[in-house]
PDB file with one MODEL, atoms N, CA, C and O in Angstrom:
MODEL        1
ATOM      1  N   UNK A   1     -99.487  22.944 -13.894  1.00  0.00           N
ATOM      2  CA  UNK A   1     -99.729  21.996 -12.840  1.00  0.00           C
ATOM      3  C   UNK A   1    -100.697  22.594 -11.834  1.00  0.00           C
ATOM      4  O   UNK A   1    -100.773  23.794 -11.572  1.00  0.00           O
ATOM      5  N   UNK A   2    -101.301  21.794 -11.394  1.00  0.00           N
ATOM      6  CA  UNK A   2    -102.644  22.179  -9.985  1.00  0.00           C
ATOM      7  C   UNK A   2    -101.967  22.111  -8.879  1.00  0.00           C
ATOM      8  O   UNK A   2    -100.992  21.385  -8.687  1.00  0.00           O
ATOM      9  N   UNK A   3    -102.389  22.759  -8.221  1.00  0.00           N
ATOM     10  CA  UNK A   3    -101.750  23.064  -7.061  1.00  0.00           C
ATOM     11  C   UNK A   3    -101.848  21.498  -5.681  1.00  0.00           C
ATOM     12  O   UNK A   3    -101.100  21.316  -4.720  1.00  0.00           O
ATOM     13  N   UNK A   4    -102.997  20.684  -6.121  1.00  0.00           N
ATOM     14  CA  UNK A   4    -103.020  19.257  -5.719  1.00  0.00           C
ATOM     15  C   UNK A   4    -101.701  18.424  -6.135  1.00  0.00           C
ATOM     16  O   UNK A   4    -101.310  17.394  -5.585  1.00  0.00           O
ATOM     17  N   UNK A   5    -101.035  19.158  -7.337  1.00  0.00           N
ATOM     18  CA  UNK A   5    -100.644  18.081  -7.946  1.00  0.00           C
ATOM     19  C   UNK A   5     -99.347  18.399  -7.260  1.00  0.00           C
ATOM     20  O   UNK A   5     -98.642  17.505  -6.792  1.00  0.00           O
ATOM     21  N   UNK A   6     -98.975  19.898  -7.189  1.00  0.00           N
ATOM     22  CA  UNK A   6     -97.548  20.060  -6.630  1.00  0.00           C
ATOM     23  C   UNK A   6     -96.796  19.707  -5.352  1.00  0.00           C
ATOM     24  O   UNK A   6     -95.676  19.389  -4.951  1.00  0.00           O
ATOM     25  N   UNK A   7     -98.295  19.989  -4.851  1.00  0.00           N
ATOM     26  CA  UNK A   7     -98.240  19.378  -3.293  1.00  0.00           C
ATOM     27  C   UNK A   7     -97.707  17.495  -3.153  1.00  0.00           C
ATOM     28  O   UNK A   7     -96.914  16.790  -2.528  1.00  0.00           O
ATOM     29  N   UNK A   8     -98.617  17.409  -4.049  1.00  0.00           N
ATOM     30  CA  UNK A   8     -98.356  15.209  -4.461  1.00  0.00           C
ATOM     31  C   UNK A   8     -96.800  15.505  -4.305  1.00  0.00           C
ATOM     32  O   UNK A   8     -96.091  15.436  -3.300  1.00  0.00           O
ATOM     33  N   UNK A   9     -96.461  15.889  -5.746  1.00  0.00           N
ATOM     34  CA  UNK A   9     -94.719  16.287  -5.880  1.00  0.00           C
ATOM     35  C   UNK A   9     -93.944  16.309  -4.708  1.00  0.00           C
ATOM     36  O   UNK A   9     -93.055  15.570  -4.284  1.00  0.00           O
ATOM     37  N   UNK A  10     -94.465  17.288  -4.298  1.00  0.00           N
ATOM     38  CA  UNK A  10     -93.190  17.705  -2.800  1.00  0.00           C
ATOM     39  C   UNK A  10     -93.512  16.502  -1.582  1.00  0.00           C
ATOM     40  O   UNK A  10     -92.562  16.456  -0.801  1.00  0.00           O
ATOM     41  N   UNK A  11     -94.528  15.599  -1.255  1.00  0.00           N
ATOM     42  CA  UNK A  11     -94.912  14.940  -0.526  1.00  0.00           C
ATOM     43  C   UNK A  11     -93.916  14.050  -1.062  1.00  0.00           C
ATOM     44  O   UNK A  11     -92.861  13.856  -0.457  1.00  0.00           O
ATOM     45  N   UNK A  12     -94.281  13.303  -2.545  1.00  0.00           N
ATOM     46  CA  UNK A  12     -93.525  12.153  -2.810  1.00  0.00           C
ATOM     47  C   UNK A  12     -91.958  12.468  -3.059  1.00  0.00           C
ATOM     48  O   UNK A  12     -91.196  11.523  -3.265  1.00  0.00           O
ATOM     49  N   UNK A  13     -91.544  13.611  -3.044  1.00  0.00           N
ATOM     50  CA  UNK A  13     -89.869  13.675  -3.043  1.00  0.00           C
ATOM     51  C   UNK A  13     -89.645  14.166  -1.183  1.00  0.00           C
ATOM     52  O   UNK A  13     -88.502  14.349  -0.765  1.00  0.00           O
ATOM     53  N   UNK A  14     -90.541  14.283  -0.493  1.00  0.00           N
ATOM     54  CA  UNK A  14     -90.297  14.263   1.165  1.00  0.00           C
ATOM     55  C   UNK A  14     -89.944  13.022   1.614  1.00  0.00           C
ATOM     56  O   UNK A  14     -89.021  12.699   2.361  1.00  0.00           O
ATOM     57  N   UNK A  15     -91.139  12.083   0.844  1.00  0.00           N
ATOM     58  CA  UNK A  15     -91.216  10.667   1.294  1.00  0.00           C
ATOM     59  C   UNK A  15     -89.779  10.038   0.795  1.00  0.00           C
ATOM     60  O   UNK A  15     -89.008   9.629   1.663  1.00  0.00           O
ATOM     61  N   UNK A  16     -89.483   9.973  -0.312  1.00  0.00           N
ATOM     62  CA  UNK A  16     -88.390   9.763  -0.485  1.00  0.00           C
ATOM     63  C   UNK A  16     -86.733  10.158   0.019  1.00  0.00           C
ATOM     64  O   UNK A  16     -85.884   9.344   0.384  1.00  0.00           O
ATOM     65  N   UNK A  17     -86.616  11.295  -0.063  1.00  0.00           N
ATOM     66  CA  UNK A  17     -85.608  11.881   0.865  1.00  0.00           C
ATOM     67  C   UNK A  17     -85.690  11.196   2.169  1.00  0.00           C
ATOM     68  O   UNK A  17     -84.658  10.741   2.662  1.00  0.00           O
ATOM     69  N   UNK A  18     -86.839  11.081   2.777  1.00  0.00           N
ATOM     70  CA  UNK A  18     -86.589  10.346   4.350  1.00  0.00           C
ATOM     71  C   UNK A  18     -86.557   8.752   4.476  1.00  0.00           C
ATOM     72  O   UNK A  18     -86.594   8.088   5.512  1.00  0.00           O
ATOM     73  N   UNK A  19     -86.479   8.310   3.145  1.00  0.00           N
ATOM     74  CA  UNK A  19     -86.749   6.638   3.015  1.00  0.00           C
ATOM     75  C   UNK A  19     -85.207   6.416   3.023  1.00  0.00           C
ATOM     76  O   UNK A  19     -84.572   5.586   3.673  1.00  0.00           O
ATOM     77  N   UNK A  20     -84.731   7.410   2.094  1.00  0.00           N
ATOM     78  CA  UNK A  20     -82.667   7.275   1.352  1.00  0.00           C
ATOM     79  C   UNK A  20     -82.231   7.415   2.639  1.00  0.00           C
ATOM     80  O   UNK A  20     -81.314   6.694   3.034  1.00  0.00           O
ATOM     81  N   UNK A  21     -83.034   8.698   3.781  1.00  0.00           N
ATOM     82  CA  UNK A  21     -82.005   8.789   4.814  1.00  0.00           C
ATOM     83  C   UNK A  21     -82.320   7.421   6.187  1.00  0.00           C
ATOM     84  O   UNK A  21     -81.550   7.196   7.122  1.00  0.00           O
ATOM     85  N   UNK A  22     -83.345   6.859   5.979  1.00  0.00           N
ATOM     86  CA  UNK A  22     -83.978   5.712   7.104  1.00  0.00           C
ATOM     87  C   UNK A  22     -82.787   4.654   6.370  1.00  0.00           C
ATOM     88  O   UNK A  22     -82.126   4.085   7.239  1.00  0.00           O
ATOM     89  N   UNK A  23     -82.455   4.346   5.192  1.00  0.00           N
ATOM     90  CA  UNK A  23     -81.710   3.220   4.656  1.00  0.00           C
ATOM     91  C   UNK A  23     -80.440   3.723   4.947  1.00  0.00           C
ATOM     92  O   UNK A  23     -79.608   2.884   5.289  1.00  0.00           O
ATOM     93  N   UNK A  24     -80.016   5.147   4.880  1.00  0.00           N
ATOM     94  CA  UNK A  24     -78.048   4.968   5.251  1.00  0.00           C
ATOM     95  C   UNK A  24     -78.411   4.408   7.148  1.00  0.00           C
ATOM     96  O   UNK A  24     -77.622   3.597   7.632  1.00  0.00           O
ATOM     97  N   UNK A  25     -79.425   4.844   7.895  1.00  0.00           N
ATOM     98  CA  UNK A  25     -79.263   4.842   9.178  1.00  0.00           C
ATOM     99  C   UNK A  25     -79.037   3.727   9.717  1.00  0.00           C
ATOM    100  O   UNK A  25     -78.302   3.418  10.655  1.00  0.00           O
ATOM    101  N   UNK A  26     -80.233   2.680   8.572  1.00  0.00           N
ATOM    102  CA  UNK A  26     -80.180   1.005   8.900  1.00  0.00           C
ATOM    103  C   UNK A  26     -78.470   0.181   8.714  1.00  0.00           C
ATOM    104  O   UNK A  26     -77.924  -0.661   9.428  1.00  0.00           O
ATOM    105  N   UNK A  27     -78.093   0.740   7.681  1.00  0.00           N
ATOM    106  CA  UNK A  27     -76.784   0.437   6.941  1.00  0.00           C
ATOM    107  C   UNK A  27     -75.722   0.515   7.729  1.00  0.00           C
ATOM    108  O   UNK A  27     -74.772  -0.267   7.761  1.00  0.00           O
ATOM    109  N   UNK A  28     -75.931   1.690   8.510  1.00  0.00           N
ATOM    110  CA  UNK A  28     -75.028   1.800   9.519  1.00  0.00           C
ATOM    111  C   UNK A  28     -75.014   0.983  10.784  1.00  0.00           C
ATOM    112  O   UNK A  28     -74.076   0.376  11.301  1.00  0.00           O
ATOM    113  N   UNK A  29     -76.111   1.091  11.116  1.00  0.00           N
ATOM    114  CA  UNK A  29     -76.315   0.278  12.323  1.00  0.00           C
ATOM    115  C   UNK A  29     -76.019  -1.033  11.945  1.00  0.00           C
ATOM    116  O   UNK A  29     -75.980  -1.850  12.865  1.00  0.00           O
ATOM    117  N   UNK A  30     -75.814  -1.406  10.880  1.00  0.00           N
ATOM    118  CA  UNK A  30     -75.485  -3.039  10.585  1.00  0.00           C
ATOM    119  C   UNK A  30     -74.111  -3.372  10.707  1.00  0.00           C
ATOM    120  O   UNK A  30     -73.644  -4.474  10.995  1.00  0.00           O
ATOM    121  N   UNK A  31     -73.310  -1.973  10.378  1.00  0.00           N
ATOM    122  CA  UNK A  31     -72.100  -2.028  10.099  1.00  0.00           C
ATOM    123  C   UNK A  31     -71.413  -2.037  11.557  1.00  0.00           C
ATOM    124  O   UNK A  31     -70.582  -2.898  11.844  1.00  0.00           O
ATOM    125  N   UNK A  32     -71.926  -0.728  12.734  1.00  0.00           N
ATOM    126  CA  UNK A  32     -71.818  -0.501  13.563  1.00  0.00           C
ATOM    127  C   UNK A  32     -72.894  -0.741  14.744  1.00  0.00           C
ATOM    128  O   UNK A  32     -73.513   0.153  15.322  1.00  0.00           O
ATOM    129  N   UNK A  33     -73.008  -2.385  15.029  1.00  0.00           N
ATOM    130  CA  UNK A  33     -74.099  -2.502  16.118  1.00  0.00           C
ATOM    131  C   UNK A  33     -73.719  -1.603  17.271  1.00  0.00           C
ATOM    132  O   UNK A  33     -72.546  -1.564  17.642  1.00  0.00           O
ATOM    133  N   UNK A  34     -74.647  -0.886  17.849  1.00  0.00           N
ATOM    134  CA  UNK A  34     -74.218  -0.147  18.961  1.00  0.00           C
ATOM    135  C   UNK A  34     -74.489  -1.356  20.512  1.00  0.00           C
ATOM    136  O   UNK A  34     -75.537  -1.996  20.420  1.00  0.00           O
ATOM    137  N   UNK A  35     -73.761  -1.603  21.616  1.00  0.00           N
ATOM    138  CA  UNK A  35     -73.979  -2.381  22.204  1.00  0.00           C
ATOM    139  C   UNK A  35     -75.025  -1.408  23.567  1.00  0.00           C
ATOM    140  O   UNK A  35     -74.625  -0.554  24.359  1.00  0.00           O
ATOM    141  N   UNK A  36     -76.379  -1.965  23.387  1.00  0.00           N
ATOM    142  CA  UNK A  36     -77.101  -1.378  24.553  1.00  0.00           C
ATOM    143  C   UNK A  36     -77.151  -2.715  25.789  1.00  0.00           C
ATOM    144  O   UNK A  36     -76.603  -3.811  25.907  1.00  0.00           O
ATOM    145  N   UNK A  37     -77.970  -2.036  26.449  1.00  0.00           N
ATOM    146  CA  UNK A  37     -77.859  -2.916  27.512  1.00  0.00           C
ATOM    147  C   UNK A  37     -78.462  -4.442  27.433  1.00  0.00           C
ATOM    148  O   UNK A  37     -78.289  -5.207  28.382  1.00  0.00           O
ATOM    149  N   UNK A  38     -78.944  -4.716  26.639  1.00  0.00           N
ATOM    150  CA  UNK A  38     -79.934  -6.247  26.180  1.00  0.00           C
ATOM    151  C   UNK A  38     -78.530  -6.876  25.662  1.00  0.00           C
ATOM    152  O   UNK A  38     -78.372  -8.091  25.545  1.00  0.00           O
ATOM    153  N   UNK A  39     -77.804  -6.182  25.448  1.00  0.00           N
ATOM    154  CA  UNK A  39     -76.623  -7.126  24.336  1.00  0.00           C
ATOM    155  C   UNK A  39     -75.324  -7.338  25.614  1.00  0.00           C
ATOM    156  O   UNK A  39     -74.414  -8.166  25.591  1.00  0.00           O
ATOM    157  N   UNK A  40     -75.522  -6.619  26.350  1.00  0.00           N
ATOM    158  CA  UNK A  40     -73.863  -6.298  27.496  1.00  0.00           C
ATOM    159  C   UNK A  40     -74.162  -7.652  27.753  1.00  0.00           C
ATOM    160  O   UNK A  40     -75.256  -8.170  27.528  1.00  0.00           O
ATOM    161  N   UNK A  41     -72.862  -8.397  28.376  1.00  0.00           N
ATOM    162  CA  UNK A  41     -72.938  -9.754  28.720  1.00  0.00           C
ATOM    163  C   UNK A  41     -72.809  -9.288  30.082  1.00  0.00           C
ATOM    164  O   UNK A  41     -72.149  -8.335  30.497  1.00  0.00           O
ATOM    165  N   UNK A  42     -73.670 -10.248  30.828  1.00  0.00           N
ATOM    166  CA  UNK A  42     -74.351 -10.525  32.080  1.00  0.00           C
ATOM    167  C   UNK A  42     -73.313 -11.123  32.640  1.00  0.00           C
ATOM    168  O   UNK A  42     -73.190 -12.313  32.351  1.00  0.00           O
ATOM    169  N   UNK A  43     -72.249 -10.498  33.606  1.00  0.00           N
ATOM    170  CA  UNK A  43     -71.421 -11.052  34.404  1.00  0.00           C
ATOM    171  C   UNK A  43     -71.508 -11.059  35.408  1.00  0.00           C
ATOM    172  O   UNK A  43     -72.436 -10.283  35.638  1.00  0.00           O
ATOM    173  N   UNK A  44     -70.924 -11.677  36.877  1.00  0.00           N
ATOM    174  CA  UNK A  44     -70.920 -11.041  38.301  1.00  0.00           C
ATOM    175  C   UNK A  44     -69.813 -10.376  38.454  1.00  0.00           C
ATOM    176  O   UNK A  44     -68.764 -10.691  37.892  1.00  0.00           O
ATOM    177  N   UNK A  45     -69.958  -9.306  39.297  1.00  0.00           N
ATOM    178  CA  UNK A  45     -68.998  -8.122  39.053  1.00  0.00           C
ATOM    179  C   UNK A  45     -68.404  -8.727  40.360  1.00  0.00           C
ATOM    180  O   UNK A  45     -69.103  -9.357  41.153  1.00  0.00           O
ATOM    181  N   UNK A  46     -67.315  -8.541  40.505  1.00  0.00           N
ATOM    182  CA  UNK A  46     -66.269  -9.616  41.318  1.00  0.00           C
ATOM    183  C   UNK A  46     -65.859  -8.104  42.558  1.00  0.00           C
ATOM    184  O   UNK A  46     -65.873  -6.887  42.375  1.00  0.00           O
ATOM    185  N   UNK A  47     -65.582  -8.829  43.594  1.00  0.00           N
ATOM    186  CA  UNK A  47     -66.005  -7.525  44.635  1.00  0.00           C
ATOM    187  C   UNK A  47     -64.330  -8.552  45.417  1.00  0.00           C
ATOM    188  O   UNK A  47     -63.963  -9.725  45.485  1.00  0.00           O
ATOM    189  N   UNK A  48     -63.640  -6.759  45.981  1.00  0.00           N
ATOM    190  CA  UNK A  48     -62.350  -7.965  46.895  1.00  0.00           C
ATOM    191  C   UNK A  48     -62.598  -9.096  47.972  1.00  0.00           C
ATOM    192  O   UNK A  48     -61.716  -9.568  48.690  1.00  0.00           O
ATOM    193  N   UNK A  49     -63.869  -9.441  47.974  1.00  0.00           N
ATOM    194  CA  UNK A  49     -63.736 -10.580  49.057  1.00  0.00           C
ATOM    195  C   UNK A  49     -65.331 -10.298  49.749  1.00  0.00           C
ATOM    196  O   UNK A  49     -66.229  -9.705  49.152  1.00  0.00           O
ATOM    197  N   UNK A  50     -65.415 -10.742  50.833  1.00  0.00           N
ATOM    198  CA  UNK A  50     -66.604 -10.827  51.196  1.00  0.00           C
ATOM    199  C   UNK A  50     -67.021  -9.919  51.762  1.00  0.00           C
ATOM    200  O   UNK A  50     -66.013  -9.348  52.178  1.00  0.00           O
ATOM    201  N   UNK A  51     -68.062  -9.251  52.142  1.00  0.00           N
ATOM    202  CA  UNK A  51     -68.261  -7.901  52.615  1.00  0.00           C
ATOM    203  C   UNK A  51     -67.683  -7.779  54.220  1.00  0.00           C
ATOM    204  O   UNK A  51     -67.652  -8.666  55.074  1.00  0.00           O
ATOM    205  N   UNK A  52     -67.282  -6.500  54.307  1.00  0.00           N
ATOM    206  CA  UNK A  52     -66.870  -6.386  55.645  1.00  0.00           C
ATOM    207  C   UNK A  52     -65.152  -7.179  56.380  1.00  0.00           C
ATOM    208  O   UNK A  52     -64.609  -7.093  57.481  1.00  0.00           O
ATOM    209  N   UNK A  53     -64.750  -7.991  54.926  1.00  0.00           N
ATOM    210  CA  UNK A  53     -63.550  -8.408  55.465  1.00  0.00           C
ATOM    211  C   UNK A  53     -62.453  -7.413  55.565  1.00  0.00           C
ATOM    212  O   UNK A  53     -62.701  -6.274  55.169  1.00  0.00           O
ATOM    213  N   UNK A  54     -61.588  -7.611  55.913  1.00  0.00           N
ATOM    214  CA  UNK A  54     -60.393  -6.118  55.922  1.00  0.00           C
ATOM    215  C   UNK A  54     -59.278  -7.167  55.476  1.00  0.00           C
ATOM    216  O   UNK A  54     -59.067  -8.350  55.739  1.00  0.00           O
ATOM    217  N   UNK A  55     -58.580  -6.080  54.581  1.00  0.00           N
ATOM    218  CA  UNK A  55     -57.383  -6.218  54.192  1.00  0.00           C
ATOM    219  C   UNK A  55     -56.238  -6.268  54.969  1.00  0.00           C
ATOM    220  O   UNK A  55     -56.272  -5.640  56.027  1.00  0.00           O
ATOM    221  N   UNK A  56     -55.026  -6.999  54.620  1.00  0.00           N
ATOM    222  CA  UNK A  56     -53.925  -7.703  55.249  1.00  0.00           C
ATOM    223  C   UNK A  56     -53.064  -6.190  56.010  1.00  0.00           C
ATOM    224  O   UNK A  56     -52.613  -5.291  55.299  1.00  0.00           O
ATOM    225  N   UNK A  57     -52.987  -6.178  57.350  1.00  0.00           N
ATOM    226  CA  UNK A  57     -52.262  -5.195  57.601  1.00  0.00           C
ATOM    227  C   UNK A  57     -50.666  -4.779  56.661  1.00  0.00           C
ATOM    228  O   UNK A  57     -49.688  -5.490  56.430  1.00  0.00           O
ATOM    229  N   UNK A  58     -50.933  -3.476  56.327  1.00  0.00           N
ATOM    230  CA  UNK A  58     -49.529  -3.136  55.592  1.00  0.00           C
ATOM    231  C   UNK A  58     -48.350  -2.890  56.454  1.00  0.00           C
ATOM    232  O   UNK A  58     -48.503  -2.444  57.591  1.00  0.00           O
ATOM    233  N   UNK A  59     -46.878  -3.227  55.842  1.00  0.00           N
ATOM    234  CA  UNK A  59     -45.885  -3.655  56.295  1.00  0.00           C
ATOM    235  C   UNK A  59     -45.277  -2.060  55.740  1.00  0.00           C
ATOM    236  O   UNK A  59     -45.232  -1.700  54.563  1.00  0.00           O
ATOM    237  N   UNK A  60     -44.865  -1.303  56.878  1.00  0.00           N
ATOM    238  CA  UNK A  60     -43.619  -0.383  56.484  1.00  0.00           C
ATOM    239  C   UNK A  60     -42.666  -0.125  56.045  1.00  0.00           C
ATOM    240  O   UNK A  60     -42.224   1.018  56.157  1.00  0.00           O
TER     241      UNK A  60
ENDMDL
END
């Protein structure tokens, strides 16, 4: 073999090895959507009352 040719070799079993490992990564992520922030549901975060009000004096 030529030394062009071995190089081809190891390129096309690189390329491959990183294609098998790009497909378990996709596979997973299908299985396991990770939730980033585009996906969190958009709520209003609920606060005790209106700003600056005070709470009910406590009873002893």
């Amino acid at each position: 073999m030529f030394e062009h040719e071995i190089a081809a070799a190891a390129r096309t079993t690189d390329l491959l090895r990183e294609a098998a490992a790009h497909h378990v990564v996709r596979e997973a992520r299908k299985a396991h959507p990770a939730t980033t922030r585009g996906r969190e549901p958009r709520g209003r975060v609920t606060t005790p009352g209106p700003r600056g009000a005070r709470s009910a004096p406590r009873s002893a």
